[in-house]
C-alpha positions in Angstrom: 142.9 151.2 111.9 142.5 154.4 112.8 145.6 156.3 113.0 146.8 157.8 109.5 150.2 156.6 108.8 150.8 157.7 105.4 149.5 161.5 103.9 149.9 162.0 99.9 148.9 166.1 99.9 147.9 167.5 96.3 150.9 165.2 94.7 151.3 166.1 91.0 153.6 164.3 88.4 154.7 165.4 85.2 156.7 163.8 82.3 157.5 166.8 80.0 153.9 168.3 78.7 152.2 164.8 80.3 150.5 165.2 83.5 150.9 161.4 84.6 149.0 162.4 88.5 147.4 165.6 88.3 146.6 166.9 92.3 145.8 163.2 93.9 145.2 163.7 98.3 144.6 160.6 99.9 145.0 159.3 103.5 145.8 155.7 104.3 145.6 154.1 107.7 148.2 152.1 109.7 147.6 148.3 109.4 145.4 149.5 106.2 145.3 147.1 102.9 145.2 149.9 100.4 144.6 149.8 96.5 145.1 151.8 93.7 142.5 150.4 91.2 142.8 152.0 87.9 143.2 151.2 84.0 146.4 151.8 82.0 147.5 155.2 82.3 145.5 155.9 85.3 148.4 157.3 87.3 148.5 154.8 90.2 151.7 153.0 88.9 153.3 156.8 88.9 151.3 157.1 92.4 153.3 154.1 94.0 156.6 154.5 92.3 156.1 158.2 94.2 155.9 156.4 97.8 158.5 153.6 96.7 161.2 157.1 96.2 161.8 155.8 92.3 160.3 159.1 90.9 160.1 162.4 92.9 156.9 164.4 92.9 157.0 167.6 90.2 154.7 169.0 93.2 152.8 168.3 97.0 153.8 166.5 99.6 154.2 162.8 100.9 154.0 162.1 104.7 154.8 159.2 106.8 154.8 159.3 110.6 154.1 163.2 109.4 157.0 163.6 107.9 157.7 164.6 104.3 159.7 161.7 102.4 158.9 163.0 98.8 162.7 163.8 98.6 164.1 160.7 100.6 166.0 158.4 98.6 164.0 154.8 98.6 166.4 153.0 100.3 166.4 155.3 103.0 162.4 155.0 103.4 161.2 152.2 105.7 159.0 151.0 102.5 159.7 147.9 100.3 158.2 147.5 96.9 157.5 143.4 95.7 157.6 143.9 91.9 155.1 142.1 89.6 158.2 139.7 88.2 159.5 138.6 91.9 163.0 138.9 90.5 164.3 136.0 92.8 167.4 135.1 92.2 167.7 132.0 90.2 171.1 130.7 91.9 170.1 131.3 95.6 167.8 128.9 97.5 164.4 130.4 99.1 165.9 130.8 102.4 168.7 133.0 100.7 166.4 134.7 98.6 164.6 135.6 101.8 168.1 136.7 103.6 169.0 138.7 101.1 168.3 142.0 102.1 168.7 141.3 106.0 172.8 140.9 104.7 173.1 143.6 102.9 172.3 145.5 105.8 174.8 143.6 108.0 172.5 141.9 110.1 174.4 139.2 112.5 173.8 135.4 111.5 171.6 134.3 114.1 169.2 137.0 113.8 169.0 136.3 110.3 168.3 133.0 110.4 165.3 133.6 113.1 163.9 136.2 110.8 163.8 133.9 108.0 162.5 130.8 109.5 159.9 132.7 111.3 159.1 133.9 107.4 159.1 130.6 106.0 156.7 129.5 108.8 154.3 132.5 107.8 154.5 131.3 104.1 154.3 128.1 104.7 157.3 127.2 102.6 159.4 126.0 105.3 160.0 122.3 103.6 161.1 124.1 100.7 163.5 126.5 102.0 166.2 125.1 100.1 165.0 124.8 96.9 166.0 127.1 93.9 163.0 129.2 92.4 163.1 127.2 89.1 161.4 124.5 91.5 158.8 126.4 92.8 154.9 126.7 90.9 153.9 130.3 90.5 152.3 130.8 93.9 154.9 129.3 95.5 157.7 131.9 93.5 155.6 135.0 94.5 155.2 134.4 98.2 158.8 133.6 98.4 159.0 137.3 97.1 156.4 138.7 99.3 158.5 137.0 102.0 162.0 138.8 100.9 159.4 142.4 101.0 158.4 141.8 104.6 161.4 140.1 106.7 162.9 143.5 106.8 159.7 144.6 108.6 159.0 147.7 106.4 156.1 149.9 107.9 154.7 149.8 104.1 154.8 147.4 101.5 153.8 148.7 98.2 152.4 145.8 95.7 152.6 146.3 91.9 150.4 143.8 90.4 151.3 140.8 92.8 149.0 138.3 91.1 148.6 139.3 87.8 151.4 136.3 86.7 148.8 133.3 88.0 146.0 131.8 86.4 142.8 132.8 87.6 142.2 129.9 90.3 145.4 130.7 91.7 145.4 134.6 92.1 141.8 133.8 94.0 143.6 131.9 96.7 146.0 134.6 96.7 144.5 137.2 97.5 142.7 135.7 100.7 146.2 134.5 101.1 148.1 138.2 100.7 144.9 139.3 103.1 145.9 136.9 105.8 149.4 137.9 105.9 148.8 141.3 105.9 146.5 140.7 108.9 149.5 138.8 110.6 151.9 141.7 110.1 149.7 144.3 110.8 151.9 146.5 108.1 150.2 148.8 105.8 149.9 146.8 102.7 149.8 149.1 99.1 149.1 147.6 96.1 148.2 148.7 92.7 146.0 146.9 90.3 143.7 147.0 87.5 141.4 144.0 88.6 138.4 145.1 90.3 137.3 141.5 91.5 141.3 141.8 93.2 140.5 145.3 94.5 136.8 143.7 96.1 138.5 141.1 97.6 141.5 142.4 99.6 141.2 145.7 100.6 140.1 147.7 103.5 139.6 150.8 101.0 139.9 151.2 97.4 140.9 154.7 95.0 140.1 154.9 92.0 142.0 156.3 89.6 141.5 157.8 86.0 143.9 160.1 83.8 146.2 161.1 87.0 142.7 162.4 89.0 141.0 160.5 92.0 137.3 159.7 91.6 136.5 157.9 94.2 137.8 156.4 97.7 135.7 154.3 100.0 135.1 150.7 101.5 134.7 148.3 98.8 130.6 148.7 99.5 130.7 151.9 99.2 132.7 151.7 95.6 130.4 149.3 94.3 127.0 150.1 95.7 127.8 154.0 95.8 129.6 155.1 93.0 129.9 158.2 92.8 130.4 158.8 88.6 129.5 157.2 85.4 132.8 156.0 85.5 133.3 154.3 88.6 129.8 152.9 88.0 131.2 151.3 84.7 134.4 150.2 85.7 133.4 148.2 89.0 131.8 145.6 87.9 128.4 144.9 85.5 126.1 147.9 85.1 123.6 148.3 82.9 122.5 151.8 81.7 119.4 153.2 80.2 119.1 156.9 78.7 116.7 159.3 80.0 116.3 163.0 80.5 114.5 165.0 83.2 111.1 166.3 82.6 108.6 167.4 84.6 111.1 166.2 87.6 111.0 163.2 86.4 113.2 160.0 85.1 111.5 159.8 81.4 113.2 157.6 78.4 112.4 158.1 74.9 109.5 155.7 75.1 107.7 157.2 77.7 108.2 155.2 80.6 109.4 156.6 83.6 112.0 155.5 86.4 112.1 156.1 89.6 115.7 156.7 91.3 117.8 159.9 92.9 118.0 162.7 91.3 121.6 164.1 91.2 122.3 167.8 92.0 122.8 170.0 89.3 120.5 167.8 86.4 118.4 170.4 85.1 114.9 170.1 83.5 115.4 168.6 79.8 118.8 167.0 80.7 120.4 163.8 79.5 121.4 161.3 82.3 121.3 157.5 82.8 120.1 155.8 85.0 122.3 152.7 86.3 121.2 149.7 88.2 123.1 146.1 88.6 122.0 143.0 87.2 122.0 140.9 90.5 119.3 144.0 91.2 116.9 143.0 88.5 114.2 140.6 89.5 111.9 138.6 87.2 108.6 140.7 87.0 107.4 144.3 88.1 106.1 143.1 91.4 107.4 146.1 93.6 106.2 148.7 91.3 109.1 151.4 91.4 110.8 150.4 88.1 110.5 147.7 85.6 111.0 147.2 81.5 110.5 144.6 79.1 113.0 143.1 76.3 113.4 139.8 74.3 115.8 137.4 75.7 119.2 137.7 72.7 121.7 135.4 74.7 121.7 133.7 78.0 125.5 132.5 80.2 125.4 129.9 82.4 127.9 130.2 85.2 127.6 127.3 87.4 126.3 129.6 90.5 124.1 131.8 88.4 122.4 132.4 85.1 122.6 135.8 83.0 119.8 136.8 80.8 121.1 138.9 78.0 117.7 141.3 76.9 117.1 143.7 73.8 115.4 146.4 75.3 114.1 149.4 73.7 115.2 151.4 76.4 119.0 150.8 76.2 121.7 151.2 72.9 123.1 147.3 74.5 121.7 144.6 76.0 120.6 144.7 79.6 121.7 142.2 81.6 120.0 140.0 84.2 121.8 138.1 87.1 118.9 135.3 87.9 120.8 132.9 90.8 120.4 129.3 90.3 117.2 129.0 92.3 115.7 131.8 90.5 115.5 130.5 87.2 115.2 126.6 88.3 112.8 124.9 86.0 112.6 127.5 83.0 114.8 127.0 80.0 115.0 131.2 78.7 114.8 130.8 74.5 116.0 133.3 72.4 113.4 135.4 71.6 111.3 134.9 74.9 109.7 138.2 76.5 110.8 138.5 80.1 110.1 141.8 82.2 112.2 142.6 85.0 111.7 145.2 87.9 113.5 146.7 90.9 113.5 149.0 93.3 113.9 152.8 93.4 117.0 152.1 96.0 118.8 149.9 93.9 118.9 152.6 90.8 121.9 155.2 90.3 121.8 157.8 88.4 124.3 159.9 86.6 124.5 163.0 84.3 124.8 161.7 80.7 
């Protein structure tokens, strides 16, 4: 997955005095699962209707195999784009829905029918092959659709929101399901979403997108345990934060206590920052001696897997949260009210200009 298959080179966007992608570069592999994580009005829906040839860059330059398809109209591009809604046609069976586009280029019969039965194997759908969409649950409907994307062998599939329809047990079997298929093509896979869990789950790499600018791209372990902004801290997943400013070199809050953690270039003596550190980080206690604080327990959320301590702390304008697994807080009932101290370690803390 080494070989860079698709180049977007200072792309810009504008709709009138809206700047919808403002200068985004990015490089994305052959055989890559891609995503464009991002909240509304990010820019990555813009991004991907870009590389699907719907809208045409207002500047820059998009490359695949090295050359520049910004201007290339979409169905000329050898990308498909599976839209959030399917849009399966209600009167054709899933094989046809599947052989749909193979005849409108002309394709002869038998190759046709090989292409979609070895689909319907991949999908594992072939039992149902000809039954109309109206018969098919959700999951069922949307690889059916992923199916129609990829039987033309595209050497990208964009994905706009491919699981945002399904309930929340289903889109998790779906995304290790879109992973394995992916895997089995070995084509480029693209898909845009605002789900972080979604973005953790399938992809190879991850940008992040906010007001048409990238912050971030990297491995999902490098988004989440590397962020590299307040924002991008924030957005991917829990985080707490607690104020400080920089004197003497060091991490002080307003009460005096001091925090260990990196100091980030450019923070100046008497600046605001935060410093940022996970809840699954926080352990009961202070036993390594780096960091630690003290609140009253306000709330606690049993998960099954895991408890969450929700502290008032004087330290922090909300609650700080604690991520205790099951075997941690075994045998201890946490009232409200109940004065817990947590600590961690100098490597588990971020911190970030305020």
């Amino acid at each position: 997955m080494s070989d860079v298959l698709l180049s977007i080179r200072d792309v810009r966007k504008s709709f009138g005095r809206l700047e919808a992608v403002g200068g985004v570069s990015l490089d994305i592999r052959e055989n890559e699962f891609f995503a464009l994580l991002g909240a509304s009005g990010s820019g990555k829906t813009t991004l991907l209707r870009m590389l699907a040839g719907f809208e045409t860059p207002t500047a820059g330059e998009i490359l695949l195999d090295g050359k520049d398809v910004s201007r290339v109209p979409p169905n000329l591009r050898p990308v498909n784009l599976m839209f959030q809604s399917y849009a399966l046609f209600p009167h054709m069976t899933v094989a046809q829905n599947i052989a749909y586009g193979l005849e409108m280029d002309r394709m002869g019969r038998t190759e046709i029918r090989s292409r979609v039965g070895e689909m319907l194997e991949v999908i594992q759908l072939s039992h149902l092959a000809d039954r109309k969409p109206e018969q098919l649950s959700g999951g069922q409907r949307q690889r059916v659709a992923l199916a129609r994307a990829l039987v033309k062998r595209p050497r990208v599939l964009l994905l706009d929101e491919p699981l945002g329809a399904l309930d929340k047990k289903l889109r998790g079997e779906m995304q290790l399901e879109l992973k394995r298929i992916q895997d089995e093509f070995k084509i480029t896979f693209i898909v845009v979403t605002h789900d972080q869990e979604e973005a953790l789950v399938m992809a190879d790499r991850i940008a992040i997108l906010k007001d048409g600018l990238l912050l971030q791209c990297g491995t999902p372990h490098e988004i989440y345990e590397q962020p590299e902004s307040r924002f991008a801290a924030d957005f991917i997943g829990v985080m707490n934060f607690l104020p400080v400013h920089l004197r003497n070199g060091r991490l002080e809050a307003d009460d005096g206590r001091v925090f260990a953690g990196p100091i980030p270039d450019g923070l100046g003596e008497g600046d605001a920052a935060v410093v940022a550190v996970r809840p699954e980080r926080l352990r009961l206690g202070a036993s390594d001696g780096e960091n630690s604080l003290t609140g009253r327990v306000t709330a606690t959320a049993y998960h099954g897997l895991d408890l969450q301590l929700h502290l008032e702390t004087p330290n922090a304008p909300k609650p700080v949260l604690v991520r205790l697994t099951a075997d941690a807080a075994e045998g201890h009932r946490y009232a409200e009210g109940e004065e817990v101290t947590v600590g961690w370690s100098a490597a588990d803390t971020r911190v970030f200009p305020a």
